[in-house]
C-alpha positions, -999 to 999 in steps of 0.1 A, spaced: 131 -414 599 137 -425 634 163 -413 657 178 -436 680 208 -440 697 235 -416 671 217 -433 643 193 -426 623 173 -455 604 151 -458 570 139 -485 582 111 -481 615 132 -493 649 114 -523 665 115 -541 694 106 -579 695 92 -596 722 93 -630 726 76 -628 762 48 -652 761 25 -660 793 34 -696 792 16 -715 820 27 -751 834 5 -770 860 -14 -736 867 18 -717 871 34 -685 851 66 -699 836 97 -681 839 121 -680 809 156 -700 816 175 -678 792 165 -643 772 192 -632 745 193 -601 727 200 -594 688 208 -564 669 204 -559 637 223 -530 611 226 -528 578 261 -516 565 257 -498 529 249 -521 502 261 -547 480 270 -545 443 234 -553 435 223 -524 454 211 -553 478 214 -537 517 241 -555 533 227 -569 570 247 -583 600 232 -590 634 252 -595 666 237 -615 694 240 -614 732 239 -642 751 232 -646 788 211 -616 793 192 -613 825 160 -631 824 147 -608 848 160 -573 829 126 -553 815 117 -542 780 128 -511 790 161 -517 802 172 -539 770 163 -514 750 183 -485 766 215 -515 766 208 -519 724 208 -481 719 240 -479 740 258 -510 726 243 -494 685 261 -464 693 293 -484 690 291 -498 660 297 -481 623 263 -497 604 229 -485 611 207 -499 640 176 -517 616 163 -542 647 157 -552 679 149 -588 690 146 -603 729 140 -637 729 130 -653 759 140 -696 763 115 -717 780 119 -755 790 88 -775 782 103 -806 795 108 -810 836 139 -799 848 160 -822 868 154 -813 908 121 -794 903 
């Protein structure tokens, strides 16, 4: 088992990271928008089937570490009442030119 947070999972806690070294005309691209998930399971169903919800954040700072985002999902899993089973950052990025750049 792994502790995290108050909760303790069956399931191995990951961390997603959606950070990929995109490069435009020979430039690092930053991401426009990162968002975070959590994902918990609540018991199960009357199939014995686990019963998952997720929660996502929007409008996360683009510039906020690993690190950080993970100590934010531990704090924000320790107020819920299902069991912390995933952690996803996902990190937006325009292909297209933006308007003014």
């Amino acid at each position: 088992m792994h502790e995290f947070g108050n909760h303790s999972s069956r399931v191995p806690l990951f961390l997603v990271v959606s950070s990929i070294w995109l490069v435009k005309g020979g430039e690092h691209m930053n991401p426009e928008t990162t968002s975070l998930q959590l994902v918990f399971e609540d018991g199960v169903d009357e199939f014995g089937e686990p019963v998952i919800y997720s929660r996502r954040f929007n409008t996360i700072n683009v510039d906020a570490s690993d690190e950080d985002i993970q100590v934010v999902a531990s704090a924000l899993a320790s107020l819920s009442a299902g069991e912390l089973s995933g952690v996803t950052r996902r990190n937006d990025y325009s292909l297209l030119p933006v308007e003014g750049n």
